[in-house]
N, C-alpha and C positions, 0 to 999 in steps of 0.2 A: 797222622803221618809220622814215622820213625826218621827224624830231621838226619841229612846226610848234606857234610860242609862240599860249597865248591871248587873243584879244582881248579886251577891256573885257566887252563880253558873256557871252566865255567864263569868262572867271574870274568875272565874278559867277552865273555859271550853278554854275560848280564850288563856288560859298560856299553855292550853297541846297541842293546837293545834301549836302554836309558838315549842313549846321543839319538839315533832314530826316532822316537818318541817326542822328543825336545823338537826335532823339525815339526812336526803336526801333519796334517792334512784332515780330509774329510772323515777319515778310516784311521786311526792310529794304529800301529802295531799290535798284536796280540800279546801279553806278558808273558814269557817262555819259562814256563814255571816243569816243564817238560825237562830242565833244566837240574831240576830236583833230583831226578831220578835215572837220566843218562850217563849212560859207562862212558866213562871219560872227560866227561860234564862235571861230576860230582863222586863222593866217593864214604864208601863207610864208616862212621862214631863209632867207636867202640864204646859200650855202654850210653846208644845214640837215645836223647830223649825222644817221647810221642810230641807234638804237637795238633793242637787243634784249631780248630779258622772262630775267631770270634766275632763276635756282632761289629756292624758296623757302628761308627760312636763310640766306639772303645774308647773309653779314657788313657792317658798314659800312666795313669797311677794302677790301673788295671790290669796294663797290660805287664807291666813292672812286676806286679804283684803273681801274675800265673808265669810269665818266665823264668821268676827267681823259683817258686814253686817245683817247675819243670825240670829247671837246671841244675836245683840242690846236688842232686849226686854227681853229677858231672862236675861241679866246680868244685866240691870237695874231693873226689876222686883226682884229677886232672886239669887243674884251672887253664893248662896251658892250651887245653883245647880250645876254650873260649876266649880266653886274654890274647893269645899267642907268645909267643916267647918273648916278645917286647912288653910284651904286659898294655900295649894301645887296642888290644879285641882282632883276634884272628879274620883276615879278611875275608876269608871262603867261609868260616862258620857264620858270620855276621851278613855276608850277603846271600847267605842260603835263607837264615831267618828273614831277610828282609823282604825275601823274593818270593817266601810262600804268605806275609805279612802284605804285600806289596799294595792288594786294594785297601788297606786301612791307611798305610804313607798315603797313597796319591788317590783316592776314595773316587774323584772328578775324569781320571783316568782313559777310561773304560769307556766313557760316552765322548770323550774326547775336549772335557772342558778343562783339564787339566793336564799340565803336562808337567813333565819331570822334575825332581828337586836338584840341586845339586849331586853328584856321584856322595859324595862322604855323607847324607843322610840314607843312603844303600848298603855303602861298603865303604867300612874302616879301613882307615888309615896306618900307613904305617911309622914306626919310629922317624924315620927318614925325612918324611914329609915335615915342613916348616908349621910349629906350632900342632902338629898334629897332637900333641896332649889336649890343647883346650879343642880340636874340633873335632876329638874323639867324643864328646857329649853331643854332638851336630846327630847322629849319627840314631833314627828315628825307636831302631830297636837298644842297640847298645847304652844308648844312653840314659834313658829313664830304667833300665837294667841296674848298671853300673849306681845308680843315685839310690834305688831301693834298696842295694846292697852296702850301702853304707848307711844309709838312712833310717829305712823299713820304715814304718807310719810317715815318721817325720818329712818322707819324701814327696809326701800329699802334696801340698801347697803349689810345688814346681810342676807339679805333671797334671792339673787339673781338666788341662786342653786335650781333643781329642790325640788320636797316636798321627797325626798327620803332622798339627803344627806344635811349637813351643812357643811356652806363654811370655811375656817379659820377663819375668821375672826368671822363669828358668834362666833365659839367654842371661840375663844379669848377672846369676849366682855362680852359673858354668862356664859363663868366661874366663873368670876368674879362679886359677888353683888355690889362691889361698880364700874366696869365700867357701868354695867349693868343699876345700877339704879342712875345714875349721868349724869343729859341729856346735858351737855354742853360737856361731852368727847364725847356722840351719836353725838351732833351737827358737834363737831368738824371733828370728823370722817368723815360726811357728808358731810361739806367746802373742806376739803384737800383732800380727797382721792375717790370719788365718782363723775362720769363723769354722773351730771344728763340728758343730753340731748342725752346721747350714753346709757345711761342705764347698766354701768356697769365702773369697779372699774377702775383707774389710772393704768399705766403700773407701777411694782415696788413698789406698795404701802406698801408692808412687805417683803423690802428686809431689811435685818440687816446691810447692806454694804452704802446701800443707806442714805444719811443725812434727817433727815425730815419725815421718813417713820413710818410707825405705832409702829416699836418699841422703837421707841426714843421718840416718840408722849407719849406714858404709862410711858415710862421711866420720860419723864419731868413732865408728871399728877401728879405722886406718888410724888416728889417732893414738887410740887407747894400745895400740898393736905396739907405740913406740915405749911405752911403759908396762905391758902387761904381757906376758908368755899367755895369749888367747888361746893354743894347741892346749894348754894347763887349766883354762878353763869352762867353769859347767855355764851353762845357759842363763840358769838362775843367777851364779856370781856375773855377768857380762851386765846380764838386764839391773842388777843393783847400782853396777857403775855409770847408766844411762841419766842423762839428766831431766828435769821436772817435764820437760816437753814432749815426753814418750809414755807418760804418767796416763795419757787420755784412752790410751791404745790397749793400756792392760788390761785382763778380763777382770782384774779386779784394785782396785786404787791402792796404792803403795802409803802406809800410815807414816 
């Protein structure tokens, strides 16, 4: 499908059919995906990407990974179509994606065992909204989007979980703008705690009991943050400044 954002309309059309859905009953609403392609409803990209429906289980590293893909020329052409002029992700373009995405968010949906997320895991938020920076990563397609595109590989670790939920760790990393946007804590994250060749995370890697694990890892970042310009550094320099108790984690023992 040749993706067309929705208009004012649209998206408040998509917010009542989310509020309805959240009531339940025996029969849930059908997802108005008719919505896509309605004058008035929705309205033409110029240089609009194709989209296609993927398997269910889609990973969010997956899905990150064919978005950025799909959306190369557009966000090099015109980011403003995606970001929007606030630079928090255009709400009609982000809940068009979401809304042709929509059985991979809520998978349970359909048969009626699931019901709705929050609106800002549909449609982005805008500048206005309180905190809307950190719950712009809330936001099921924008946000593992948004993390590939600063990331790429490195964004594995956070999006492991399928495209419905987010793992702790994401919530952890994207709460926060400055773990967020500080790629030598991503790196770090990546070195210790991420079994890249098993494709998924260390046993223990956010146990609070455990020495080394990711909460001691923030805990020592916020420190180090009070003597080091971290934005200045690599991954490799952050991990040298860790101390003996992160030694266990490495893929390979520090001499």
């Amino acid at each position: 499908m040749k993706l067309r954002r929705l208009t004012a309309e649209g998206v408040a059309n998509f917010r009542g059919f989310l509020a309805d859905a959240r009531i339940g009953g025996a029969r849930p609403p059908a997802v108005p995906t008719m919505l896509l392609t309605l004058p008035g409803a929705s309205e033409e990209i110029f240089g609009a990407p194709e989209l296609e429906l993927l398997p269910a289980g889609t990973s969010g590293y997956e899905l990150a990974r064919y978005l950025n893909s799909q959306f190369e020329h557009l966000a090099r052409n015109d980011s403003s179509v995606i970001e929007g002029t606030d630079g928090f992700g255009d709400p009609g373009f982000w809940a068009a994606v979401a809304l042709f995405y929509f059985d991979l968010i809520s998978p349970g949906n359909l048969l009626g065992r699931e019901k709705p997320k929050a609106d800002n895991c549909y449609i982005s938020e805008s500048a206005t909204a309180v905190c809307a920076g950190f719950r712009y990563f809330r936001h099921r397609m924008a946000g593992p989007y948004r993390l590939f595109r600063l990331y790429g590989a490195m964004s594995e670790p956070l999006l492991l979980q399928s495209v419905g939920k987010q793992s702790d760790l994401y919530s952890t990393i994207t709460d926060s703008s400055f773990f967020t946007e500080t790629p030598c804590i991503v790196k770090a994250v990546n070195v210790l705690y991420f079994d890249a060749r098993r494709h998924r995370l260390k046993r223990d890697w956010n146990d609070d009991d455990k020495p080394g694990a990711l909460p001691r890892l923030l805990a020592v970042v916020n420190q180090l943050d009070l003597t080091y310009d971290l934005l200045g550094l690599s991954g490799e320099a952050l991990i040298a400044q860790l101390p003996a108790e992160f030694d266990e984690w490495l893929p390979t023992a520090r001499q």
